[in-house]
N, C-alpha and C positions, 0 to 999 in steps of 0.2 A: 137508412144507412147512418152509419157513427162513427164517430172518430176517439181514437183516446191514446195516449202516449206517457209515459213516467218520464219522459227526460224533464230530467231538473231546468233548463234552458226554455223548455215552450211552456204555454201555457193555452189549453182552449179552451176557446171563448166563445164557439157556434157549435156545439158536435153532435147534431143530428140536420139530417136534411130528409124531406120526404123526395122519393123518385118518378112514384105513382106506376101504370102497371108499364112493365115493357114484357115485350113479345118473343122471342128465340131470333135472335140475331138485332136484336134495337141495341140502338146504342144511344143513349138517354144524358146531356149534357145540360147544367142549374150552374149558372154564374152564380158566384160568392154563395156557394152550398154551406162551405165549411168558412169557420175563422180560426186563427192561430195570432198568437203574438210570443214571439222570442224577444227572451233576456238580452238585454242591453250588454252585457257583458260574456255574451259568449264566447269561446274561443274559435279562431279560426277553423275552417277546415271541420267543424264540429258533426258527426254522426248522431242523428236522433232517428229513433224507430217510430212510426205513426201506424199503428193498426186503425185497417180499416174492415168496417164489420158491416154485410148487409143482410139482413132477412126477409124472407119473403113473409108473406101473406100466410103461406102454408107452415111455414118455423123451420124453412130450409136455411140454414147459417152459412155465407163463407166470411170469412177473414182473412186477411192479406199483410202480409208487416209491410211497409214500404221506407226506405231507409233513404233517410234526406241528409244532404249536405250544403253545410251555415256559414256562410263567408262572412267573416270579421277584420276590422283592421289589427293587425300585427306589428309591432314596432321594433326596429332595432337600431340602438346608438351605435355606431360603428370606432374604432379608432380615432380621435380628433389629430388636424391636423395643427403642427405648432409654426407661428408663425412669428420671428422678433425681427419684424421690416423696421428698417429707418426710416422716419427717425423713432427715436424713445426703446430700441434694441441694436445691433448690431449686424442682422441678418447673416449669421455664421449659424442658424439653425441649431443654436446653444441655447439654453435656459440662463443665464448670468444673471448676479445680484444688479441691481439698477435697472433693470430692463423692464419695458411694456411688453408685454407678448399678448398673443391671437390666439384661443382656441376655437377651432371650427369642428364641429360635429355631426358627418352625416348623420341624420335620423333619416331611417329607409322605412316607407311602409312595407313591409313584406308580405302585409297578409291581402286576404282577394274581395276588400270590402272600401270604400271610400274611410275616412277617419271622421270625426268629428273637430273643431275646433283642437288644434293642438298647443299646448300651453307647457313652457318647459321650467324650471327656477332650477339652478345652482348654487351651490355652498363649496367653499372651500376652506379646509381643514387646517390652517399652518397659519400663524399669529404676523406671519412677516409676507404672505401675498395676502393680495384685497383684490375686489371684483373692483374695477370700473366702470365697466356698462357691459349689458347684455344684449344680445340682437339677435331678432329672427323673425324670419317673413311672416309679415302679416297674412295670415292665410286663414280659412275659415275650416280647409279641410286639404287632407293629404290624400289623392290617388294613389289607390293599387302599384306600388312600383315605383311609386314619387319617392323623391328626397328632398330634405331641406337641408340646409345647413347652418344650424345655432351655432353664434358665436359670443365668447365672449374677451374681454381686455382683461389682461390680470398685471397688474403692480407688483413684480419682486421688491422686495425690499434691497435696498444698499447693504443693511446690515447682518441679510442673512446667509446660512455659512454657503460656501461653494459646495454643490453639491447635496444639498439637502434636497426632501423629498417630500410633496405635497401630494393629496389626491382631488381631485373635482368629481362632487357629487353631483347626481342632477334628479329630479324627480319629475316626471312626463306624466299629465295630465290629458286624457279623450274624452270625454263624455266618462262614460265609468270604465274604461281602461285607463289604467294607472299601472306606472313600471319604476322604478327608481334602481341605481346603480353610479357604479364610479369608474 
């Protein structure tokens, strides 16, 4: 018997096993017959077709597609929430010049796979806020359906104007999922 598949995502790495003879109605069972390894970067939810081919002795051929599905972690930064608590803000839930504010950001696993080590950095765009520190759980990995919430401290400036408009980029690093956005 054999195995073989074009998804870009797998790769095989055992694709033949011998079965030896079986009889009309045996059902004939070889631990670790076959090996496969998937891409580190697959997407969630991913469909790969795996034919499977066996022949007999005699050069009786069947083939079988068998269609697998690849759970990955999935990320999504959700709306951050603002927060200017006192002291160093006002807590009127305004953005004002002079203020320290909070941004918290769920990041939701949404996909059906554990994550890898998640690692987040922000920039921010505007000459008159500054990062003051960044924080977020130390964690090794995110559960299927986990959230965390990165936060970080941003310094308005005194000087800049009422009502002016910044954006916070962030770039999320997994293992080899990577997603960036603002």
């Amino acid at each position: 018997a054999t195995i073989a598949t074009n998804d870009q995502y797998i790769n095989v790495l055992v694709n033949t096993a011998e079965f030896g003879y079986m009889g009309t109605g045996d059902i004939v069972t070889i631990d670790s017959a076959f090996s496969i390894s998937v891409a580190d970067n697959v997407p969630d939810q991913h469909q790969a077709i795996v034919i499977f081919s066996i022949e007999t002795t005699e050069g009786m051929l069947w083939e079988h597609n068998v269609r697998v599905t690849i759970e990955a972690p999935e990320f999504d930064i959700e709306s951050p929430f603002i927060y200017d608590l006192i002291p160093g803000g006002n807590n009127d839930g305004i953005i004002d010049p002079g203020e320290l504010i909070t941004f918290s950001f769920p990041l939701h696993n949404v996909g059906n796979a554990t994550s890898q080590t998640v690692d987040i950095d922000f920039v921010v765009n505007h000459p008159e806020v500054t990062i003051i520190s960044v924080e977020h759980d130390e964690r090794s990995s995110l559960l299927p359906d986990e959230v965390m919430y990165p936060s970080l401290v941003l310094e308005i400036a005194d000087s800049i104007t009422y009502g002016s408009s910044f954006s916070v980029d962030y770039t999320l690093d997994s293992g080899s999922y990577n997603t960036t956005g603002s």
